[in-house]
N, C-alpha and C positions, 0 to 999 in steps of 0.2 A: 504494500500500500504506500501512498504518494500524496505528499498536498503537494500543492501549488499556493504562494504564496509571494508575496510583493517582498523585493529584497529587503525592504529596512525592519521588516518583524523582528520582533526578540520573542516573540513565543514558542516557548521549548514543546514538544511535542512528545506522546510517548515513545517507548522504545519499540522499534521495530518498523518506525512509520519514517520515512525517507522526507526529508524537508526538502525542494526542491522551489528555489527563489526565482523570482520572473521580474523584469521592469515592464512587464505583457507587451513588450513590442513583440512584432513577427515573427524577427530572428529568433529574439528569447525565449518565445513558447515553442517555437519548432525545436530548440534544442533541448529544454525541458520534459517536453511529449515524446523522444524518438525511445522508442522501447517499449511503449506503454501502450498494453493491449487494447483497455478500457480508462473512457475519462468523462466523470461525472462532474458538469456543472454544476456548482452552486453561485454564480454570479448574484449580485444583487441588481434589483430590478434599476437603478440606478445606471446602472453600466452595463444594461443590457447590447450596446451596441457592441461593446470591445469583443460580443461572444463571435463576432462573424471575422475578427482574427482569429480567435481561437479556433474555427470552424477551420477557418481555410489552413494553420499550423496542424488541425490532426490529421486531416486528409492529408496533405505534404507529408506527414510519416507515416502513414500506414495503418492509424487507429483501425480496430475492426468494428469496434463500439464507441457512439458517443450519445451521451444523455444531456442533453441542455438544462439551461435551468427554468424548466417548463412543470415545476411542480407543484403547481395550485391551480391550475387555470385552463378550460379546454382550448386552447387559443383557435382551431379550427372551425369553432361555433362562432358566429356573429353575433348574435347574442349577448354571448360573453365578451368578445370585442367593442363591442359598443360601451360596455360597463367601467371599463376600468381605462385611466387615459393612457400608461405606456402598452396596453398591449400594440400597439402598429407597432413600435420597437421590435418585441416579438418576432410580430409578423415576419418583421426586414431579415431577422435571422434566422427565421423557419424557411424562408424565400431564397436565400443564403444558402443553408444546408441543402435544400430542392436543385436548385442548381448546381451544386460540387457533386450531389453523389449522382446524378444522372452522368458527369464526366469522370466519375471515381470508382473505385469498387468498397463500398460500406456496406454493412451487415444488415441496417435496417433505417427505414425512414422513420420520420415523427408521427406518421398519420399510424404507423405499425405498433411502434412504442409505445406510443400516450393516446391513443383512443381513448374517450372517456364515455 
């Protein structure tokens, strides 16, 4: 197991767990990501944009799995779109992801994943 984590943390984490520091540029998450099978976002809805570097850094290595941080919300529903103001953000990275793995080989889309 693996966090990702912004270089200036001092939080010690437990043992066993690989601390692995990003300034999240491009370069930096491709080099952080290369080896890593599966990568679970937890992005905060804040910063939802940066996740379409990170989109495009796991595809560049080979990820087989990736989970965004698409964990409260059916963002494929309109509905639910209309509700909350960053979901378009969302969108732009689910739009993102659609686009890379149609040119990629990934294991599974978001509409496979996160059906709700």
């Amino acid at each position: 197991v693996s966090v990702v984590s912004r270089k200036s943390t001092t939080r010690k984490l437990p043992g066993g767990v690989a601390q692995l520091k990003t300034d999240y540029s491009r370069d930096s998450l491709v080099a952080v990501h290369s080896g890593q099978d599966v990568v679970i976002s937890t992005i905060a809805w804040r910063a939802f944009m940066h996740q379409i570097r990170l989109v495009d850094a796991v595809i560049k290595v080979g990820v087989k799995r990736f989970i965004p941080s698409e964990f409260w919300s059916n963002t494929s529903n309109e509905v639910g779109l209309s509700l909350v103001f960053y979901c378009d953000q969302k969108n732009k990275v689910r739009q993102q992801f659609g686009q890379q793995k149609r040119s990629n080989r990934m294991d599974r889309d978001l509409q496979q994943a996160f059906s709700l």
